[in-house]
Each structure stands twice: as C-alpha cells, then as structure tokens.
C-alpha positions as CSV (number, residue, x, y, z in Angstrom):
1,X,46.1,-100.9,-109.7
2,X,47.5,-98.1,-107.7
3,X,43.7,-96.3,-107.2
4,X,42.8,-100.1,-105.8
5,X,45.8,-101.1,-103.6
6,X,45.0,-98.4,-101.3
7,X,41.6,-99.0,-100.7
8,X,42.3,-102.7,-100.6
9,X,45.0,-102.8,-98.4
10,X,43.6,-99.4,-95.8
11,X,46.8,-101.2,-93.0
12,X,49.4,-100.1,-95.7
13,X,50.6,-96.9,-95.6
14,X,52.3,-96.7,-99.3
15,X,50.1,-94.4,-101.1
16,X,48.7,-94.8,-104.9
17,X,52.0,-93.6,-106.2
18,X,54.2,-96.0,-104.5
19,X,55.3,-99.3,-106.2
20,X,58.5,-100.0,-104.7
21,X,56.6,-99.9,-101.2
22,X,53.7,-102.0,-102.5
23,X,56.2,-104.8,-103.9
24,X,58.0,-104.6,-100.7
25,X,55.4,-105.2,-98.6
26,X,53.9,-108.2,-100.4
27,X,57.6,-109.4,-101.0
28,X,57.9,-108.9,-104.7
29,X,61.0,-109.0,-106.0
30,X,61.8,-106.9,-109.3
31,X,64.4,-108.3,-111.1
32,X,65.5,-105.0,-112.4
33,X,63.5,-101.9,-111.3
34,X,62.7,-99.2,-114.1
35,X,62.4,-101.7,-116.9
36,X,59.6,-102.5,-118.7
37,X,59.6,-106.6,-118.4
38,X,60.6,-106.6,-115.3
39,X,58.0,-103.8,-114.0
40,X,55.7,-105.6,-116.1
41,X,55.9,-109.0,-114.5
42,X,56.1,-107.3,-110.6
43,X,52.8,-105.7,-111.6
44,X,51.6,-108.9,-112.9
45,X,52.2,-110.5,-109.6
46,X,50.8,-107.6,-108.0
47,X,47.5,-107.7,-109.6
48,X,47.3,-111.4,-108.4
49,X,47.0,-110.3,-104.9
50,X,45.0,-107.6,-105.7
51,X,42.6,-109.5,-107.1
52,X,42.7,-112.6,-104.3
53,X,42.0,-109.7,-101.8
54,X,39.1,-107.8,-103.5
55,X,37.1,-111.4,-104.5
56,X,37.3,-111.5,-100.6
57,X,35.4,-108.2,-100.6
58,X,32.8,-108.9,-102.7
59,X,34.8,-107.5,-106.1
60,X,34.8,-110.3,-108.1
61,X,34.8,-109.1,-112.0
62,X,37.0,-107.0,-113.6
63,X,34.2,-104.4,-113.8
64,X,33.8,-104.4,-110.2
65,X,37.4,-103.6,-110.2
66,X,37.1,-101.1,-112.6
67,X,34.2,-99.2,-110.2
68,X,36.2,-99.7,-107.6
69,X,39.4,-97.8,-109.1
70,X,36.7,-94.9,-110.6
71,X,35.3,-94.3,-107.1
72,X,39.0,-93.9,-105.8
73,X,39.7,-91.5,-108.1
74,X,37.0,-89.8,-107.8
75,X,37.4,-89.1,-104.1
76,X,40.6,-87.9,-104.5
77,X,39.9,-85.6,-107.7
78,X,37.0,-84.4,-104.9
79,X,39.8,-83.6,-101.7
C-alpha cells in the first residue's frame, strides 16, 4: 500500500513512508496510533480507497495491484 498510494494519488504530496499524512488526507481516524488493531483497521480503510481509485484506472485484480506496487519499487530501487 504505501508503493501504490503514491502513484495512485500523484496530487498528494505524503510520500510512501507517510501514514499519518495518507490517513489525514482521506480523513481516517486512528483510534490509537502505534497499535496494531488500530493501525490495522486504518490500513483496512485505506486499502478500500486504494482499491476504489485504481479499479478507476484500469487495476482491477489484486495482481494488477501487485504489478503495480513492483513497478514502484522498482523505479525507486532504480533512482
């Protein structure tokens, strides 16, 4: 998920490493930051608008998703 939000969402400036600034800008609220339920469920709700948004674009399957996320990473590992 935090390869894919990036690409996803190009008009948000949070960067792959930054969950509180990807749950603040969809509005997520984590009960409890730093805990694993709670992280858990905000990520859960996360990857529900991840996935909305990238059906949109043509990424429809988990695989998709899954190239999508490799490509990412690979174009960083290549910078």
């Amino acid at each position: 998920l935090a390869w894919i939000l990036p690409d996803l969402f190009r008009e948000v400036d949070a960067g792959p490493e930054r969950l509180d600034a990807w749950l603040e800008h969809f509005g997520i609220d984590s009960i409890k930051r730093h805990d694993a339920l709670s992280d858990a469920f905000a990520t859960a709700q996360l990857l529900q608008i991840a996935m909305a948004h990238a059906a949109s674009r043509g990424f429809d399957t988990p695989a998709s998703l899954r190239e999508l996320e490799k490509a990412r990473r690979h174009m960083r590992q290549s910078a």
